[in-house]
C-alpha positions as CSV (number, residue, x, y, z in Angstrom):
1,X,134.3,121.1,81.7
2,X,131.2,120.0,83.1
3,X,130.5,120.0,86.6
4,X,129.6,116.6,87.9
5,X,126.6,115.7,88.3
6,X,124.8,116.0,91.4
7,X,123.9,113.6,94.1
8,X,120.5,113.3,95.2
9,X,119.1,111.3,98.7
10,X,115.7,111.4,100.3
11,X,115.6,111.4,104.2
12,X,113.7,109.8,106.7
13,X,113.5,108.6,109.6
14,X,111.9,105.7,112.1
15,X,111.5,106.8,115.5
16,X,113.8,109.3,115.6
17,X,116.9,107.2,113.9
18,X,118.0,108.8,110.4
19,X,118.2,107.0,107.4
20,X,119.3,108.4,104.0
21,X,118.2,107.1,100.3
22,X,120.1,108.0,97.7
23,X,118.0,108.5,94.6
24,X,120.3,109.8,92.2
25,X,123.9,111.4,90.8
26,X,125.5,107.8,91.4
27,X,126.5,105.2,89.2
28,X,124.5,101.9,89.1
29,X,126.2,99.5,91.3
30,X,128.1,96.9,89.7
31,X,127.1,92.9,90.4
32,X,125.1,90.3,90.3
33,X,124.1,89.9,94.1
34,X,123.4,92.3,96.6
35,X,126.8,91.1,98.3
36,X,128.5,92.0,95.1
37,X,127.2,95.2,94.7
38,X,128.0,96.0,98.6
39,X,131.7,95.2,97.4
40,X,131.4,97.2,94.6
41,X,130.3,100.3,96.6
42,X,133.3,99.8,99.2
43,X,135.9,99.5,96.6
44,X,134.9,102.0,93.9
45,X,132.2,104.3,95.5
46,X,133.1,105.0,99.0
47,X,133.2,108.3,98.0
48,X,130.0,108.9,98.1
49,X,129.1,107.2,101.3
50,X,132.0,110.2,103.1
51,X,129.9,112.7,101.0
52,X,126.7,111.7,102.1
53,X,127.4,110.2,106.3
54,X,130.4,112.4,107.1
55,X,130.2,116.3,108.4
56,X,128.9,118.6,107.3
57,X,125.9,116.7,105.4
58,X,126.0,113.9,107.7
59,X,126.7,113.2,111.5
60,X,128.0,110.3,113.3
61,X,124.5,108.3,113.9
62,X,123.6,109.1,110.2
63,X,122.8,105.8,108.2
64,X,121.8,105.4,104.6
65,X,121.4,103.6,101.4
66,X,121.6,102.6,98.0
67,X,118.5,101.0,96.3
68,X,119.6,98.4,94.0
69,X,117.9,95.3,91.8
70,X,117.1,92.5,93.8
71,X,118.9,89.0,93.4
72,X,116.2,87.7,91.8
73,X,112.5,88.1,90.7
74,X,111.7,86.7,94.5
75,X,112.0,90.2,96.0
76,X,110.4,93.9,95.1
77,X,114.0,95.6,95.6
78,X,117.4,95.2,97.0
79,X,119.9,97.5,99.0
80,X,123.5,98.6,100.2
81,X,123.3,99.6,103.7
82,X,126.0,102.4,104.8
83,X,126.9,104.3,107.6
84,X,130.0,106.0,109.5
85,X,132.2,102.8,109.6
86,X,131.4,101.4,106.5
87,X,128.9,99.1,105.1
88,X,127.0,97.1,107.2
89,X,124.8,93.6,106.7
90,X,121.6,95.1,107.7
91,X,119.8,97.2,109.4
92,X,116.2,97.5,111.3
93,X,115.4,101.3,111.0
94,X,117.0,101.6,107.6
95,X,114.4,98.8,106.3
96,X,111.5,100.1,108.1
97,X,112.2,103.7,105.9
98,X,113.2,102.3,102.5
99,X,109.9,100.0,102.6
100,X,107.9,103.1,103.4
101,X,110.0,105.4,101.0
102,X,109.4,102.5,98.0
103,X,105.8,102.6,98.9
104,X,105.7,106.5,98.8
105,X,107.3,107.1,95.7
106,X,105.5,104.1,93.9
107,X,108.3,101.7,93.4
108,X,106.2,99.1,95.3
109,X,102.4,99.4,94.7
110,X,100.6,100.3,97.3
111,X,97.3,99.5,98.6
112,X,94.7,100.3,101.5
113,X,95.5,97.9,104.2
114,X,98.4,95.5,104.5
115,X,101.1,95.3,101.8
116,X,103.7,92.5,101.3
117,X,107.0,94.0,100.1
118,X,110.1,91.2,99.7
119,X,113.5,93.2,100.1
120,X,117.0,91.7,99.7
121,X,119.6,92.8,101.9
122,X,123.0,92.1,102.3
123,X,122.1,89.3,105.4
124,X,119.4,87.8,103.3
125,X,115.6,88.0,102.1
126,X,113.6,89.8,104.3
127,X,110.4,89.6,104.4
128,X,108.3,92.7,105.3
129,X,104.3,94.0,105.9
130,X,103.8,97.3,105.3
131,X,100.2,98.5,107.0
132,X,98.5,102.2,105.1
133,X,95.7,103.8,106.5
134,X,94.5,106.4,104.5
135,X,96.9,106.5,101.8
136,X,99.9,107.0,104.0
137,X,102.1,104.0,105.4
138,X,101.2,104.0,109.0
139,X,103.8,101.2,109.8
140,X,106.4,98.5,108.9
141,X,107.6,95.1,110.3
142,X,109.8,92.4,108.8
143,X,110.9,89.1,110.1
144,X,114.5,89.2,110.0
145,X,116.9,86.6,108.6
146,X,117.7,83.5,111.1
147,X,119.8,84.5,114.4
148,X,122.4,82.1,116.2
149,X,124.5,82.1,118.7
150,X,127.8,82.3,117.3
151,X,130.3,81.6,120.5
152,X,130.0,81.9,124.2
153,X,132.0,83.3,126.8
154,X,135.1,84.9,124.3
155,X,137.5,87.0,126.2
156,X,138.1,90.5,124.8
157,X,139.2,93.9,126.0
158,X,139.5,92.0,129.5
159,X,135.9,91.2,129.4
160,X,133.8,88.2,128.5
161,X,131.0,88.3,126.0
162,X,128.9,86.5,123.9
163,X,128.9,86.5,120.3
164,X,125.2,86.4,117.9
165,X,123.9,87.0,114.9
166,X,120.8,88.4,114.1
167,X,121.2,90.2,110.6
168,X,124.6,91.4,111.8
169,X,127.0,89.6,114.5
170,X,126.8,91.2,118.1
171,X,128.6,91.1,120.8
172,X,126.6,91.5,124.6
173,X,128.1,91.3,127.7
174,X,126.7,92.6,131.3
175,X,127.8,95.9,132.1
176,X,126.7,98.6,135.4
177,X,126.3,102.1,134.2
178,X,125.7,105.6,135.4
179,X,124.3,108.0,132.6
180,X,127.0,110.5,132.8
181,X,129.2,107.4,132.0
182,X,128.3,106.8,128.4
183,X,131.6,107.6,127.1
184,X,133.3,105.1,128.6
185,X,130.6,102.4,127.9
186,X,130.9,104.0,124.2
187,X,135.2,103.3,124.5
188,X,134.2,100.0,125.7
189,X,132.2,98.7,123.0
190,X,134.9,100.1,120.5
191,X,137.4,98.6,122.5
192,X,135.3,95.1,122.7
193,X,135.0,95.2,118.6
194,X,138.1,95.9,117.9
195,X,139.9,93.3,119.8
196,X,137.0,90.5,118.6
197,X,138.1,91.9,115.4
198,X,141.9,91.3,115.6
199,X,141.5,87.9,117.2
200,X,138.7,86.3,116.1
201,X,137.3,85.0,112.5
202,X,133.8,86.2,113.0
203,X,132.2,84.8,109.5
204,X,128.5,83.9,108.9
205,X,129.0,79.9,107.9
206,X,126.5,80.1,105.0
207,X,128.2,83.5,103.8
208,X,131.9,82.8,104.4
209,X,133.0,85.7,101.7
210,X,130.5,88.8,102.5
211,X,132.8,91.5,102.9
């Protein structure tokens, strides 16, 4: 019996965040959209996101992808952001690497000076310039999808926070702490989510059905 096949990733990082591409050893996403393909992942190959984000080849900060086909012939690539939680709707760093990774390895041509690479993510059509200096990508920016407010002032873990999107829905509220109390502001925010979670519909109105 064959042994199966085995996985491959590249890794980078932007300013010290991790990010991991996976460039082989998995099956081609199933879909038509980027969202579809995200579902895909999370119902068939979430074995692979454990394998590649969990102990001992990952750690709890570690993020990563998988590069698909773009919805349409608008954009240079697509991807399927994950990480230790699950799969999220975008991500900064993450995009900053893959459009410097897709320059690297030639996926995206790349040329002295500014380059314009188009990426679809899971929040939408981003946009990105990617400056190289001497044959080596010397930095990335994008302008992200539109942000909103989504609600004001929602109670939540006996707090009261605001909820916005920018690429991903956030919830900020003002909070005093000490360095040596980052635990607790770390059981905060879990505590926060989770009960925004369990009471609240939080839904994109354009993308009622992203997963």
């Amino acid at each position: 019996m064959a042994p199966p096949p085995a996985v491959t990733v590249v890794d980078y990082h932007t300013g010290g965040e991790p990010f991991r591409i996976v460039t082989g050893g998995v099956q081609p996403l199933r879909g038509e959209t980027i969202l579809e393909r995200r579902r895909f992942a999370r119902d068939h190959l979430d074995r692979y996101r454990r394998l590649l984000v969990f102990e001992p080849r990952g750690h709890a900060d570690m993020y990563g992808c998988h590069v698909v086909p773009p919805n349409d012939d608008g954009a240079d690539l697509g991807v399927v952001f994950f990480h230790n939680d699950g799969y999220s709707t975008a991500c900064g760093h993450g995009t900053i690497a893959l459009v410097t990774w897709a320059l690297d390895e030639g996926l995206v041509e790349r040329r002295e000076g500014e380059n314009r690479v188009v990426v679809d993510v899971p929040s939408g059509r981003l946009e990105t310039s990617a400056t190289v200096e001497g044959g080596r990508v010397r930095s990335v920016r994008f302008r992200n999808v539109p942000s909103f407010v989504w609600a004001r002032g929602i109670e939540a873990a006996g707090r009261v926070a605001d909820v916005a999107f920018g690429g991903a829905f956030y919830a900020s509220l003002e909070e005093r702490v000490e360095p040596r109390e980052l635990p607790r502001l770390i059981e905060l925010g879990r505590a926060i989510k989770a009960a925004l979670e369990a009471e609240h519909d939080v839904v994109h109105p354009l993308q009622p059905r992203a997963p």
